[in-house]
DOTORTI-382971 format. One record per residue (C-alpha): residue in three letters; x, y, z. Coordinates in steps of 0.2 Angstrom, whole numbers, padded with zeros to 4 digits, always signed. Layout:
<pts>
AlaXYZ
...
</pts>
This chain:
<pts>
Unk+0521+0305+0391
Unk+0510+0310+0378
Unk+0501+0298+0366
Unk+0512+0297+0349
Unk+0498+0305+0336
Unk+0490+0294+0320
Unk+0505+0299+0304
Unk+0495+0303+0287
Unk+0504+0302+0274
Unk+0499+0314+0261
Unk+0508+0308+0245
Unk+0509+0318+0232
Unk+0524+0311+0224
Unk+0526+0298+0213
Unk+0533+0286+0224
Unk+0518+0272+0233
Unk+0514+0275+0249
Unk+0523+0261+0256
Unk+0540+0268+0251
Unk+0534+0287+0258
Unk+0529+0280+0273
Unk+0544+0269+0276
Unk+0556+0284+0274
Unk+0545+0292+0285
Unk+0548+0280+0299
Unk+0566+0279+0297
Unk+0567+0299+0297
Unk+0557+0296+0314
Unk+0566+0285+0320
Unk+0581+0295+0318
Unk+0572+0309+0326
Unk+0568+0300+0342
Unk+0588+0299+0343
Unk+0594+0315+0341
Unk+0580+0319+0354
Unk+0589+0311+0368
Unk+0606+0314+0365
Unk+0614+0329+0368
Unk+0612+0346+0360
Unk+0628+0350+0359
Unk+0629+0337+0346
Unk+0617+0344+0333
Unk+0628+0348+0321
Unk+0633+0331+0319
Unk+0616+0326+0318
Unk+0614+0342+0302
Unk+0631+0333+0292
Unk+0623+0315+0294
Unk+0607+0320+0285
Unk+0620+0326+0270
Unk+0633+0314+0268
Unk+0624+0295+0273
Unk+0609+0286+0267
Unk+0595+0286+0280
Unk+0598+0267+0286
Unk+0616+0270+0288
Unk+0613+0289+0297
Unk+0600+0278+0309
Unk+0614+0266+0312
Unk+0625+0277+0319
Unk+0613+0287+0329
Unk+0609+0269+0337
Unk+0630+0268+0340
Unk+0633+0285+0346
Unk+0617+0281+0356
Unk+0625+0267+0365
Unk+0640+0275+0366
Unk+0631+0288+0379
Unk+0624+0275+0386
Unk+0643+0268+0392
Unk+0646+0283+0398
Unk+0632+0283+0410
Unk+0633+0266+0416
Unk+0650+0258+0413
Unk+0663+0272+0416
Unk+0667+0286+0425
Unk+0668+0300+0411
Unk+0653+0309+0416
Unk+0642+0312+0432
Unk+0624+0313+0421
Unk+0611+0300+0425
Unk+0605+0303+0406
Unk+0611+0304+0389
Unk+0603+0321+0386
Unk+0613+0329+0401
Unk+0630+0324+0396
Unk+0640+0341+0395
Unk+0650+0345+0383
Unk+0665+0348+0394
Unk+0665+0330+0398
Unk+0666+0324+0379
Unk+0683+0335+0380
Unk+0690+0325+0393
Unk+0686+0308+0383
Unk+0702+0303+0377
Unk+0708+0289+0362
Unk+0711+0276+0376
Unk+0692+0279+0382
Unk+0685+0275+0366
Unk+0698+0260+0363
Unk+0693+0253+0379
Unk+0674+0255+0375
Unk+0675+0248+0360
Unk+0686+0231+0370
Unk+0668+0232+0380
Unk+0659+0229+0361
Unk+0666+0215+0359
Unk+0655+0203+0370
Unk+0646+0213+0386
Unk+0630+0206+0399
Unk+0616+0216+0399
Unk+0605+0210+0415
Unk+0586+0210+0419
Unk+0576+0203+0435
Unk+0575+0188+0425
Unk+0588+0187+0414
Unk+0607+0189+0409
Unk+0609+0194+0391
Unk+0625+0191+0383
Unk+0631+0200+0368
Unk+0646+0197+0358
Unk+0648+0206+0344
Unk+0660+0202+0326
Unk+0674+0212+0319
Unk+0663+0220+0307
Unk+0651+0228+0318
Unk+0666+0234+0329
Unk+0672+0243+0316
Unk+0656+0250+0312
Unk+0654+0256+0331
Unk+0671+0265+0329
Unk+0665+0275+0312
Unk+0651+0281+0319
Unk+0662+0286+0336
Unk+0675+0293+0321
Unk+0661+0302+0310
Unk+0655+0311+0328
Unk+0673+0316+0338
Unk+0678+0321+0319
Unk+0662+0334+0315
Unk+0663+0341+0334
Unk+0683+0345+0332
Unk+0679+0356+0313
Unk+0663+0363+0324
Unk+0677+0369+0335
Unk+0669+0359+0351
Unk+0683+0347+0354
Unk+0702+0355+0355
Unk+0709+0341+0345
Unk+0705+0326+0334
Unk+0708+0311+0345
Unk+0700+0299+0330
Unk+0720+0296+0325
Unk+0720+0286+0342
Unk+0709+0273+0339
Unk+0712+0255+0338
Unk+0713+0248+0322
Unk+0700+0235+0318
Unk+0706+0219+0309
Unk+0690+0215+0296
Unk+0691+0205+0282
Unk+0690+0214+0264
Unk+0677+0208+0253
Unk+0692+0198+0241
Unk+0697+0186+0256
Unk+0680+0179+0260
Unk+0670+0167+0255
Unk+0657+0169+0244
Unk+0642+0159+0250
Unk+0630+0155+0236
Unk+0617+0139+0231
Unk+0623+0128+0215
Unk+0612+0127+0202
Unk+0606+0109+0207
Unk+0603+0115+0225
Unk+0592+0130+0218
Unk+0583+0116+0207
Unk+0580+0105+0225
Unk+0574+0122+0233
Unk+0562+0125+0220
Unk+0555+0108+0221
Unk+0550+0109+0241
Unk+0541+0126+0237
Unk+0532+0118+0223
Unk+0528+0100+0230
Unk+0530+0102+0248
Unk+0545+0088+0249
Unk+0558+0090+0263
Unk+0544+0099+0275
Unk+0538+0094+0291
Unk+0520+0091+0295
Unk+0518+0106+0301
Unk+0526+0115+0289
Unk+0515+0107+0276
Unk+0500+0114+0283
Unk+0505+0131+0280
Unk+0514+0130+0264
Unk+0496+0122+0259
Unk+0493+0139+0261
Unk+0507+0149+0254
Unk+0516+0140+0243
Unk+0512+0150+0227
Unk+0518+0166+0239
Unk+0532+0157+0242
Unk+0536+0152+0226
Unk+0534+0170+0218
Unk+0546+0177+0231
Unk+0561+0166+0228
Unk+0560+0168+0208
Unk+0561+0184+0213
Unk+0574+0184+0223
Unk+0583+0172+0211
Unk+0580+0180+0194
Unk+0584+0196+0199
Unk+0598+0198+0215
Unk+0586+0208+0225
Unk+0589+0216+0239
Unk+0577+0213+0255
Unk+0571+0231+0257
Unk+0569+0232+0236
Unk+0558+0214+0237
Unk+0548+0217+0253
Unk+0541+0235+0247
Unk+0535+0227+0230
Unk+0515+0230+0226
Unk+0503+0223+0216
Unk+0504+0240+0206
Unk+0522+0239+0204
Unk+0518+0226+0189
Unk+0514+0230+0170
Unk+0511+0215+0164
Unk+0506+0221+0148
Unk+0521+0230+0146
Unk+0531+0217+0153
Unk+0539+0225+0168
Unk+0540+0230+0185
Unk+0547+0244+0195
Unk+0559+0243+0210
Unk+0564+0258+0223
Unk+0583+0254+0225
Unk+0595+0264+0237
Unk+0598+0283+0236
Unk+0579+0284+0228
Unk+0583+0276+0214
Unk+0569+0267+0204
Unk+0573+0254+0190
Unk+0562+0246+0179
Unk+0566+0227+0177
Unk+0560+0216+0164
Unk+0549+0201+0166
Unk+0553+0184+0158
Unk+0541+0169+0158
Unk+0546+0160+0172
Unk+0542+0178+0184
Unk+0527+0183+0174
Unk+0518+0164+0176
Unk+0524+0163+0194
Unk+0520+0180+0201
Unk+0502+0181+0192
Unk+0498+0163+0197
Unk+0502+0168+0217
Unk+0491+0185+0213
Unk+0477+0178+0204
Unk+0474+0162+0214
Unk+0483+0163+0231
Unk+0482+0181+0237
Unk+0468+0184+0247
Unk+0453+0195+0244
Unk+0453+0215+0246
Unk+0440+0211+0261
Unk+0454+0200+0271
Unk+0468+0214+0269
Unk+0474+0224+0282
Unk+0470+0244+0276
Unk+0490+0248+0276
Unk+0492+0233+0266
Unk+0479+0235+0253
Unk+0494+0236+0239
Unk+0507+0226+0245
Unk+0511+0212+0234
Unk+0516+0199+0250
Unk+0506+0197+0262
Unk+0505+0187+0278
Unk+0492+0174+0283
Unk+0484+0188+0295
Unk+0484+0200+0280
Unk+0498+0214+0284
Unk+0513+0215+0273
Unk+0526+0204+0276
Unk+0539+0208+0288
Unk+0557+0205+0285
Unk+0560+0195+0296
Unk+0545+0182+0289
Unk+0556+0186+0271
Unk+0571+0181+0279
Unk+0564+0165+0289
Unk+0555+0160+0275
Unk+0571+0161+0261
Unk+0581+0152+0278
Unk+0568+0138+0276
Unk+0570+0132+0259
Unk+0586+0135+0255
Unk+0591+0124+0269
Unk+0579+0108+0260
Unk+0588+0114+0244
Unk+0608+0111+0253
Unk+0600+0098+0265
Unk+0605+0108+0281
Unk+0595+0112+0296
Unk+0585+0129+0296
Unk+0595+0136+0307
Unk+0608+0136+0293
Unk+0599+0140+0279
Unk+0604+0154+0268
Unk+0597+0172+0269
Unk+0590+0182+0255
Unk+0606+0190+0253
Unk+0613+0175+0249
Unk+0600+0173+0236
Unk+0608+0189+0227
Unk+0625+0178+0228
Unk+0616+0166+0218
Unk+0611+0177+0204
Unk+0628+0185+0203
Unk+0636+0169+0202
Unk+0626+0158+0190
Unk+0624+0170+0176
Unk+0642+0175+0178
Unk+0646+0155+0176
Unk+0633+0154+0161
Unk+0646+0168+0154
Unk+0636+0184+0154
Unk+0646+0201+0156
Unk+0652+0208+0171
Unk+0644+0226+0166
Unk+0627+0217+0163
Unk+0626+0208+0180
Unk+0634+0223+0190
Unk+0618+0232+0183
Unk+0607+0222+0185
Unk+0611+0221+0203
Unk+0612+0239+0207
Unk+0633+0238+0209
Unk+0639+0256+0209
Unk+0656+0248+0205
Unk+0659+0233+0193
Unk+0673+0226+0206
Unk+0661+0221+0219
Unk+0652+0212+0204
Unk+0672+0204+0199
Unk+0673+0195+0217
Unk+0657+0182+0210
Unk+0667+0180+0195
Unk+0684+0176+0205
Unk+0671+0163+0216
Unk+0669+0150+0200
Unk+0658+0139+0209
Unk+0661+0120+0206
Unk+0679+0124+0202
Unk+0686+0117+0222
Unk+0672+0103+0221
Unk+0680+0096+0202
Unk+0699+0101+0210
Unk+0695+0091+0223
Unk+0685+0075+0217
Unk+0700+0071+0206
Unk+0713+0068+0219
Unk+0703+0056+0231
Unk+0718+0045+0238
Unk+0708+0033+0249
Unk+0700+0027+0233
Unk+0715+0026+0224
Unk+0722+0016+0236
Unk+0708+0002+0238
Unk+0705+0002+0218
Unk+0724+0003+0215
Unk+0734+0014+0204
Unk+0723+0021+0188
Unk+0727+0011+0172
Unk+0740+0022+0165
Unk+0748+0026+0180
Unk+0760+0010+0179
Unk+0775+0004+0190
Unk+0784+0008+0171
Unk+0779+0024+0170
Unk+0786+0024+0189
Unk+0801+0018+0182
Unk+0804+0029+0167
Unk+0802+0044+0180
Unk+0815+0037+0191
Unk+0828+0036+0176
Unk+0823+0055+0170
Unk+0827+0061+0190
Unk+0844+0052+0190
Unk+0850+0059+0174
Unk+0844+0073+0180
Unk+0857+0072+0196
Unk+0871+0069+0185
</pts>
């Protein structure tokens, strides 16, 4: 197999480099996909490039992907020995109940090594994704005219829960307060822990204002550079989804914060990886940072900030929760938060406002029965009162 070549981006657009080059990895990324599956699939592959953002069309490449690679090794629908050599005669053989019962594989299957078994199990929610992706393909090749019919009506119906009926997971304004004191005096971290928040703290500190001031997504916080910020204009430019840029104000509190982390904790030019020469985070060895460092890190402290182990800390996503739900509680508009946070529709914004946090905690701290009935009856809730309530039920019956 022939070495991959060195990729120069050559960017003469107004977008940074980081967000060209990004695009450019997911576009090959997706490319590397349609590759090995088969040809008789391309038009599929021409109707995703049109109709899904580029991290949803890799996503189902990565289904339809795995779907092929069922075929191969866990059924009898086709005698290839690779995805790329699947015919097209045997996707017109796959039926509804093939697909049903390859999705019934998703839900928890062993994946086995020399070393190892590796079990998945998989949620509703990515179950159903698997059967769009399987929906969006068996659809495009039945109005290419491959498939004689449309089996996609066939499909099992996939239970998952609407946005409305769950539970919004967000930090109270006095866990976000504890949170911000571990980043900014070390309190609730181990020993070693404390040696490297010695070294990242104002980093650290910078990415949760961030991340709290504003509801930002992971992508839209881990492609920020230094040159994204005017701080003599006071703002700062984002890349949001469907190449949208945004222009976000700077208050005080992200202005002190960020300028702080860049002027006295950010390491010299001389230190920083050459593809990282911009980037606002880095990482102790000097790349950009990961999302997966974003994510561990944001795990880390909001854990200290709800007094939970790391493991169920919140992730960044939950940070955007946070946003949503405290300035809907300190009564700003609906419309303002929704575009602040990039909603394309004001409803998604509605379910934080339905989520009225503290309301279960008061509901609740006011009906504590055990207490009642060590301490006795409250003051005003006398055996009289008991009485007089009796009397009104009897009259009542007659």
């Amino acid at each position: 197999m022939a070495e991959r070549k060195h990729v120069i981006i050559h960017n003469k657009s107004d977008k940074p480099d980081n967000i060209v080059t990004r695009e450019h990895q997911i576009q090959e990324a997706c490319s590397r996909l349609e590759e090995a599956l088969p040809s008789f699939m391309h038009g599929f592959f021409i109707s995703l490039k049109g109709s899904v953002l580029p991290m949803t069309r890799l996503a189902y490449l990565r289904d339809i992907t795995f779907f092929c690679d069922y075929l191969i090794s866990d059924s009898d629908l086709t005698a290839a020995a690779d995805k790329k050599a699947i015919r097209l005669e045997e996707f017109q053989n796959i039926q509804a109940v093939d697909v049903n019962l390859f999705l019934d594989y998703c839900r928890r299957y062993e994946k086995e090594t020399e070393q190892t078994i590796m079990v998945f199990e998989n949620n509703n929610k990515t179950l159903a994704r698997k059967k769009s992706s399987l929906s969006v393909l068996f659809k495009q090749l039945y109005r290419d005219g491959l498939l004689e019919k449309n089996i996609t009506d066939g499909f099992d119906p996939i239970r998952v829960q609407k946005a409305s009926e769950r539970e919004i997971k967000a930090l109270t304004d006095d866990e976000v307060m504890i949170m911000l004191d571990a980043v900014t005096t070390g309190a609730g971290l181990t020993s070693r822990e404390h040696v490297y928040w010695e070294k990242t703290k104002k980093r650290d500190k910078a990415i949760l204002i961030l991340f709290l001031t504003y509801g930002l997504r992971l992508s839209e916080l881990q492609q920020l550079n230094v040159s994204s910020f005017n701080f003599g204009r006071g703002e700062f430019k984002i890349y949001r989804k469907r190449d949208k840029e945004s222009i976000m104000p700077l208050n005080r509190s992200v202005t002190e914060t960020v300028q702080d982390y860049i002027e006295h904790e950010r390491m010299e030019k001389e230190r920083i990886h050459e593809d990282a020469g911009d980037a606002l985070f880095l990482s102790l060895q000097g790349h950009r940072m990961t999302r997966r460092q974003i994510r561990t890190l944001v795990k880390k402290y909001t854990s200290i900030g709800m007094g939970t182990s790391h493991d169920h800390g919140y992730s960044p996503h939950k940070l955007r929760a946070t946003t949503a739900t405290s300035l809907i509680g300190r009564g700003e508009s609906i419309y303002d938060v929704a575009a602040l946070l990039d909603h394309e529709q004001v409803t998604t914004t509605q379910l934080y406002a339905r989520e009225r946090m503290g309301v279960k905690r008061d509901l609740v701290q006011g009906m504590e029965w055990e207490l009642e009935r060590e301490e006795g009856l409250p003051e005003n809730s006398s055996s009289e009162e008991a009485a007089t309530a009796d009397s009104a039920a009897e009259k009542k019956d007659i």
